[in-house]
C-alpha positions as CSV (number, residue, x, y, z in Angstrom):
1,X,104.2,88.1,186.7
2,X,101.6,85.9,185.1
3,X,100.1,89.1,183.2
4,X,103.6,89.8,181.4
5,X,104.0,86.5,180.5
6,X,100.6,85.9,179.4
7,X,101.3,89.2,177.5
8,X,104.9,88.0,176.2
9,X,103.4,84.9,175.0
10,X,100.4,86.8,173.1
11,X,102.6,88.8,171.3
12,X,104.5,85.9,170.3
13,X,101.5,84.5,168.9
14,X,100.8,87.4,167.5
15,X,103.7,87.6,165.5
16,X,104.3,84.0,164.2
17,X,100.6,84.4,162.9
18,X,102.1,88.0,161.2
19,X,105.2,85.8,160.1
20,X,102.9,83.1,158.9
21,X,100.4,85.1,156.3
22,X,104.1,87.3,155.2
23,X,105.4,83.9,154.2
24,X,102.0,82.7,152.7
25,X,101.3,86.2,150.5
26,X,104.1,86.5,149.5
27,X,106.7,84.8,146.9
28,X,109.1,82.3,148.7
29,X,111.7,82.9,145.6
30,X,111.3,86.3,143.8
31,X,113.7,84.2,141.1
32,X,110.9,81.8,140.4
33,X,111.2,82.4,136.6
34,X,114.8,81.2,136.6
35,X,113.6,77.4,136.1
36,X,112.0,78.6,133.0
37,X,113.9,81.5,131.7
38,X,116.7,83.9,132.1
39,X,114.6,87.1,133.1
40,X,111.6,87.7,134.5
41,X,108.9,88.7,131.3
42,X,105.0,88.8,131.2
43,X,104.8,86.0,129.1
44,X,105.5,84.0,132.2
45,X,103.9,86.2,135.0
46,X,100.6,86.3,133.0
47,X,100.1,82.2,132.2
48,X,101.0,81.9,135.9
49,X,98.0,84.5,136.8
50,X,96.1,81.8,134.5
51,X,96.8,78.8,136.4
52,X,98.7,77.0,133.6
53,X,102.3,76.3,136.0
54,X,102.7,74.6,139.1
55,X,104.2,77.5,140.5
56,X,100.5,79.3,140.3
57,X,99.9,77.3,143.6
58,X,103.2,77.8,145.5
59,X,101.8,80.4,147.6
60,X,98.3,81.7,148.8
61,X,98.5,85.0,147.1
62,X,99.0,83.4,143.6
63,X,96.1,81.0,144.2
64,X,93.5,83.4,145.1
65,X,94.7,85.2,142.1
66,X,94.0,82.5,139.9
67,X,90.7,81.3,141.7
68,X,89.7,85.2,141.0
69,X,90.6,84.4,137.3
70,X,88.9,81.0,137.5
71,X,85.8,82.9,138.9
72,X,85.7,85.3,135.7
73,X,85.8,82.2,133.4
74,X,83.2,80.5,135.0
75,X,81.1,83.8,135.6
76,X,81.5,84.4,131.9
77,X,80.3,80.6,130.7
78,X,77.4,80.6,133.0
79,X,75.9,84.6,132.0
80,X,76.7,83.8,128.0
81,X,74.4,80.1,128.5
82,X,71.1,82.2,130.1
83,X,71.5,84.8,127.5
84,X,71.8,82.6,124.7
85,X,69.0,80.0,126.3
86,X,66.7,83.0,126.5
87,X,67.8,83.9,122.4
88,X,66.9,80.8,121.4
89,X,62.8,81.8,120.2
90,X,64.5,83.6,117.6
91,X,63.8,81.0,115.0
92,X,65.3,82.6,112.4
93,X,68.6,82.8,114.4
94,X,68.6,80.0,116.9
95,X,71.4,78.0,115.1
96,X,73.7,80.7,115.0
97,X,73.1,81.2,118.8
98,X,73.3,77.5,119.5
99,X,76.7,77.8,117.7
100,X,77.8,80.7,119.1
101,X,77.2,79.5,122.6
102,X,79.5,76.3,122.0
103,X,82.3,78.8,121.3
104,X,82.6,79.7,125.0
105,X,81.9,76.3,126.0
106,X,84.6,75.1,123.8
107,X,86.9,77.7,125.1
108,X,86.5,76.7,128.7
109,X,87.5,73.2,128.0
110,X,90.4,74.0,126.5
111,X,91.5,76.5,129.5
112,X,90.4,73.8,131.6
113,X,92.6,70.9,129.4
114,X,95.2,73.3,129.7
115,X,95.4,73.4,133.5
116,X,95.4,69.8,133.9
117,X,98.2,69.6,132.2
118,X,100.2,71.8,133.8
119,X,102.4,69.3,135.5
120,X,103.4,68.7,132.0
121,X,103.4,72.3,130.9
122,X,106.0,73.1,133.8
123,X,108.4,70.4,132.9
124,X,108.8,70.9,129.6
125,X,109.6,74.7,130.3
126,X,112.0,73.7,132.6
127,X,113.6,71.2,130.5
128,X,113.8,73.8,127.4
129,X,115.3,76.4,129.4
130,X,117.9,73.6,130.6
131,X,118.4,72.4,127.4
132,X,118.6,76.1,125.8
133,X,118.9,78.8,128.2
134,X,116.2,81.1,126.9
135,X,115.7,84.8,127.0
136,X,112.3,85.9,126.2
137,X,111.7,88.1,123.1
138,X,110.3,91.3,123.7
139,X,107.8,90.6,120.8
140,X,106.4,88.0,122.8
141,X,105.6,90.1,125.2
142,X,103.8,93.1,123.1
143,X,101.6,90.2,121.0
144,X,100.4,88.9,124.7
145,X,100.1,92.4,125.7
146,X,97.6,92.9,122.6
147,X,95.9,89.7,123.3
148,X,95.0,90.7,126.6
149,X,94.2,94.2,124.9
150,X,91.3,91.9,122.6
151,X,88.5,92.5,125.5
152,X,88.9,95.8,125.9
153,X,88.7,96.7,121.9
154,X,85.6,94.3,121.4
155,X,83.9,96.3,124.8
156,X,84.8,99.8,123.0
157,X,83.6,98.7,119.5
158,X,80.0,97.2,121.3
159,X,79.0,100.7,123.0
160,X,79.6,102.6,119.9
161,X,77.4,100.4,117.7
162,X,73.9,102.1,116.9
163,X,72.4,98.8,119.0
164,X,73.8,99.2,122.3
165,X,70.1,99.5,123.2
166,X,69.5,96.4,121.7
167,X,72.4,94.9,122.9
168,X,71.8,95.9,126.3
169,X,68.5,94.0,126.6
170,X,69.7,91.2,125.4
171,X,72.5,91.0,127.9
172,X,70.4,92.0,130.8
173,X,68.0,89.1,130.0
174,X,65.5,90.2,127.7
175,X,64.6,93.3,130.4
176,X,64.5,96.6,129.4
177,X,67.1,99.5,130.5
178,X,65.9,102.6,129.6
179,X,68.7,104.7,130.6
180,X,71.4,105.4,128.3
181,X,74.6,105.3,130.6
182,X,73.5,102.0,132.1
183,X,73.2,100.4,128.8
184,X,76.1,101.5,127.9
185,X,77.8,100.3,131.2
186,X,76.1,96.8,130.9
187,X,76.8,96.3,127.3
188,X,80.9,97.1,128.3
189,X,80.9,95.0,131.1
190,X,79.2,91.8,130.0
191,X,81.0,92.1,126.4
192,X,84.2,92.6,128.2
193,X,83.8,89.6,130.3
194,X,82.6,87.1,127.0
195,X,85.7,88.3,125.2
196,X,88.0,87.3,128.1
197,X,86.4,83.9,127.8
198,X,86.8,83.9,124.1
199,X,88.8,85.0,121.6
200,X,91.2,86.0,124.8
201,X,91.9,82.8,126.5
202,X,92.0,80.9,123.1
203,X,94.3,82.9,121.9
204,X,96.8,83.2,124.9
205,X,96.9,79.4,124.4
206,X,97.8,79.0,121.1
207,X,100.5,81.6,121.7
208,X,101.8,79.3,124.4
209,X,101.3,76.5,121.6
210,X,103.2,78.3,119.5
211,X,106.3,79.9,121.5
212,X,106.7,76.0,123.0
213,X,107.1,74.6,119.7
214,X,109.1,77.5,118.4
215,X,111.6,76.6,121.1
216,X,111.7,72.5,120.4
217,X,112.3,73.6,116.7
218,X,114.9,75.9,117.7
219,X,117.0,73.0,119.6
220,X,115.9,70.4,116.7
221,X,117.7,73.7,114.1
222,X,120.7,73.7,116.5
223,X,121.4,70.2,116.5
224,X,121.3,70.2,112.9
225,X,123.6,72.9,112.5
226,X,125.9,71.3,114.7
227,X,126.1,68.2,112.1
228,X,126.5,70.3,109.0
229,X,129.5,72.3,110.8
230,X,131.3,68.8,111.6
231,X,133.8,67.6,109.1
232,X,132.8,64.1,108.1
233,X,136.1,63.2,109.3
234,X,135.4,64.2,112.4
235,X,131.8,62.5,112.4
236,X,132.9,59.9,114.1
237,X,131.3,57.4,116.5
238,X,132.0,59.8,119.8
239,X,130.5,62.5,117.8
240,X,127.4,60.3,116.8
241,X,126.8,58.6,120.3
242,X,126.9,62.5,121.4
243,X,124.3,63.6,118.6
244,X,122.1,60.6,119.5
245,X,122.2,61.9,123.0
246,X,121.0,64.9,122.7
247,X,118.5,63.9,120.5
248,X,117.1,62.0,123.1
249,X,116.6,64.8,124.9
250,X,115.1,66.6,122.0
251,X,112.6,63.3,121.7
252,X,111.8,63.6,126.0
253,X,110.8,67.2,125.0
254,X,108.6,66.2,122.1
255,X,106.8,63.8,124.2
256,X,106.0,66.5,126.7
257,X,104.8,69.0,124.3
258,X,102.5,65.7,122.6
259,X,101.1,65.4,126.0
260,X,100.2,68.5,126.6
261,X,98.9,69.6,123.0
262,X,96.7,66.2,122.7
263,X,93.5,67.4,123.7
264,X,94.0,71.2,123.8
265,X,95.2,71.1,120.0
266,X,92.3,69.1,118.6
267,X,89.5,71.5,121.1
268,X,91.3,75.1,119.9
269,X,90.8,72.8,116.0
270,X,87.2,72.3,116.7
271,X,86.8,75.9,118.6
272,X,88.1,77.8,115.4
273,X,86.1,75.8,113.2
274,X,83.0,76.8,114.7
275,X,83.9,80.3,114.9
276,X,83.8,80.3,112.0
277,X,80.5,78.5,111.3
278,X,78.8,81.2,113.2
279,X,80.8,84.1,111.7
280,X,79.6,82.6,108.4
281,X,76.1,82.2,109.5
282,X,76.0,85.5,111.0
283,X,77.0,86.8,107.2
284,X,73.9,85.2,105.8
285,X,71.6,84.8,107.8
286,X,72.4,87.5,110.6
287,X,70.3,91.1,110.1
288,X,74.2,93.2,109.5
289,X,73.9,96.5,109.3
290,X,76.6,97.8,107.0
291,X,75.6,101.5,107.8
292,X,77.3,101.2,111.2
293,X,81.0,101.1,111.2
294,X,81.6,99.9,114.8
295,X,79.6,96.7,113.8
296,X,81.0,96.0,111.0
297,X,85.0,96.7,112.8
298,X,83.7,94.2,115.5
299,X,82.9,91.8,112.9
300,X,85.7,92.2,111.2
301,X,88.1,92.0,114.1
302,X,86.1,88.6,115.1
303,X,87.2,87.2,111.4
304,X,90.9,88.1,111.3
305,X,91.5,86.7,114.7
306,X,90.1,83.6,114.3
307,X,90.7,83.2,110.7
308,X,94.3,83.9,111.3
309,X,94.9,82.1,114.7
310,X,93.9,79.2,113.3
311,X,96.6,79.7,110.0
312,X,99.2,80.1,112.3
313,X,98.9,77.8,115.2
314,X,98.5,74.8,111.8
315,X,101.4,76.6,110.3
316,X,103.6,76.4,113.7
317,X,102.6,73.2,114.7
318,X,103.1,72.1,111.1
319,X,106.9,73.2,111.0
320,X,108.0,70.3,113.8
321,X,107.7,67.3,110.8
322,X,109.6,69.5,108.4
323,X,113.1,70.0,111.0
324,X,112.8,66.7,112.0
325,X,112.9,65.6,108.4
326,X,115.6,67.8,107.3
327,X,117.8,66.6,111.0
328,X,117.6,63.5,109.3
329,X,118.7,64.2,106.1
330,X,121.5,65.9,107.0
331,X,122.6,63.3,109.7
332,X,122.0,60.7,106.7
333,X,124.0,62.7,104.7
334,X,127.3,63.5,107.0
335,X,127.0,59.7,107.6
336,X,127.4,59.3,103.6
337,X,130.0,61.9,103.2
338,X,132.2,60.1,106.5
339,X,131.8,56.2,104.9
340,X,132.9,57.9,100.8
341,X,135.8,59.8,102.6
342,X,137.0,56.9,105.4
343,X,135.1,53.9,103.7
344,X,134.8,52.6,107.2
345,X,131.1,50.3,107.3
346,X,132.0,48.6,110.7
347,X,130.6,51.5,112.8
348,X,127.2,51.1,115.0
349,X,124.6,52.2,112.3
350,X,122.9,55.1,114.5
351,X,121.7,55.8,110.9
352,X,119.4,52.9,111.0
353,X,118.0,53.6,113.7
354,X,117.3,56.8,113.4
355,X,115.5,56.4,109.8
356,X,113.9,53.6,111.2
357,X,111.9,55.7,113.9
358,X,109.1,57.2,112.3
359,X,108.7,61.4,112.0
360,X,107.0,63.4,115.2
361,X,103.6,65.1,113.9
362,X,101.4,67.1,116.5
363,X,98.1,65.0,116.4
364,X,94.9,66.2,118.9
365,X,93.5,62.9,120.3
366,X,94.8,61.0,117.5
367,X,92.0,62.3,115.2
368,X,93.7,65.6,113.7
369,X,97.4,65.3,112.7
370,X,99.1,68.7,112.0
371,X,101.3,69.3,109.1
372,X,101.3,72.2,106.8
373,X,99.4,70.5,104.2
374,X,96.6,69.8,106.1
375,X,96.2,74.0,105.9
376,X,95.1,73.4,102.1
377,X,92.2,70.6,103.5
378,X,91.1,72.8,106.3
379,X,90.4,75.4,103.9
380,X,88.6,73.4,101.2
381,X,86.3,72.3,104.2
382,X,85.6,75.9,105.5
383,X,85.0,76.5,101.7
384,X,82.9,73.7,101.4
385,X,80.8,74.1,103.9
386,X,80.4,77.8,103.3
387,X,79.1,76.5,99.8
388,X,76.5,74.4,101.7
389,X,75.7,77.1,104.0
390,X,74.7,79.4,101.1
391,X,72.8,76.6,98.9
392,X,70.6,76.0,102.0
């Protein structure tokens, strides 16, 4: 009698503990993306993989997931520091290296930046989708798809080049490999890993960047609209109070997105900037080989995605000043329109206060402010110091 029950209560043990890992592996709500959108898309399944939303920790499975991804970026930071500490006798190139090496570093603090703020990250998600209910776009999807596609070209392109041999020494710490198939192996591998840390992680980011502030400009667009379709009849003080309302929901947004762009903006700034330094100082002072057309693809694949991440994550950010301007011109305007038509000056002036506020521009730690003008500036310094490059 005491053997079954000793047996009874084993198996019950047994199964609880089965019960227990079941609940801990796997997803407590398989409609965890409904707090951020209407369907399930790999926009939001790959950030999560990242680490960048609180529901990346919800449940055992998802955190080894993202400690496994945490692993990779760390892995990658480490390996690209002893290779570029054991390139640094090159005298001819050691500035380039030193540059190139801050790259990854860079990258790594803004993941990291990122992560931190992912409190922040998830709320304002949650509150765009409850503002807006959003369906992803399937072009989302695709450009994320071909960001996460950017390793695997840049490991292709590196084994074809005519200095894989070169290469491979070089990434195996100055040793030797004589054999062909394991340079080509080591070359693949390690390239494929520094490309995940950067322009892969960098990139992902700025898309985030970008589709978040896409989405505050599309509620700031709608708002507007809804002014210019109101009669100024109708634009009375119910239908201002109700305005001002929402726009106080549009401003609890815009503080969210501040908070989570104020240090991760003015990094991914300072990242592309000195991608650019050491694309510029691998030009001239770099030994390029224009005989090899994997090379010079690689290169050229390096210049058009930093060149033109960095144009569009100023031009995005940039647009948030212009719809906030035009919201309130229009409001300004239907306010005008209501007091020539009604003559009525004995409202509450929500006008005042709303000119009085001053406009929302993206700023990354207060140093870098982002409007669309500042495009022209950024590109007179790259020129600039280009120009200095070359005289020196």
């Amino acid at each position: 009698m005491i053997r079954v029950s000793h047996s009874l209560s084993t198996k019950e043990a047994l199964e609880e503990h089965r019960i227990q890992l079941r609940d801990a592996f796997g997803d407590h709500s398989c409609n965890w993306y409904l707090k951020y959108a209407n369907e399930s898309n790999l926009f939001l399944r790959l950030f999560c993989v990242m680490g960048l939303f609180v529901d990346s920790d919800n449940t055992l499975k998802r955190r080894i997931t993202v400690h496994v991804f945490h692993g990779i970026l760390l892995l990658s930071v480490v390996d690209c520091f002893v290779t570029t500490l054991l390139r640094i006798n090159d005298l001819k190139m050691w500035k380039v290296w030193v540059i190139y090496y801050s790259t990854y570093q860079i990258s790594i603090m803004i993941w990291y930046s990122i992560r931190c703020k992912r409190r922040h990250v998830t709320a304002l998600l949650r509150l765009l989708h409850k503002l807006h209910p959003y369906t992803e776009r399937k072009e989302i999807d695709i450009i994320l798809f071909l960001i996460f596609c950017i390793p695997l070209i840049f490991a292709i392109l590196s084994v074809l080049t005519k200095e894989t041999k070169s290469r491979a020494q070089i990434v195996w710490y100055q040793h030797p490999i004589d054999n062909t198939n394991l340079q080509v192996i080591v070359v693949f591998i390690k390239t494929y890993l520094y490309n995940v840390l950067y322009p892969m992680v960098p990139t992902a980011i700025i898309l985030l960047h970008c589709v978040l502030c896409q989405r505050v400009r599309r509620l700031i667009i709608c708002l507007r609209k809804e002014i210019e379709k109101c009669p100024p009849e109708q634009f009375d003080m119910a239908k201002q109070s109700s305005i001002m309302r929402k726009k106080i929901k549009i401003d609890e947004s815009l503080t969210l997105f501040q908070e989570v762009l104020h240090r991760s903006s003015f990094l991914i700034s300072v990242l592309y900037f000195t991608a650019c330094c050491t694309g510029v100082g691998w030009l001239i002072v770099g030994n390029q080989n224009v005989d090899d057309p994997a090379l010079m693809g690689e290169f050229s694949l390096y210049f058009v995605n930093t060149f033109a991440c960095l144009l569009l994550y100023m031009w995005f950010l940039g647009c948030l000043p212009i719809e906030i301007d035009n919201f309130k011109e229009e409001f300004c305007r239907k306010v005008e329109h209501r007091l020539l038509c009604l003559g009525k000056a004995d409202e509450v002036d929500f006008l005042k206060v709303l000119c009085e506020r001053p406009s929302f521009v993206v700023s990354g730690c207060d140093i870098m402010h982002f409007r669309r003008s500042s495009i022209l500036a950024l590109a007179g310094t790259v020129f600039t110091y280009i120009i200095l490059l070359i005289t020196y």
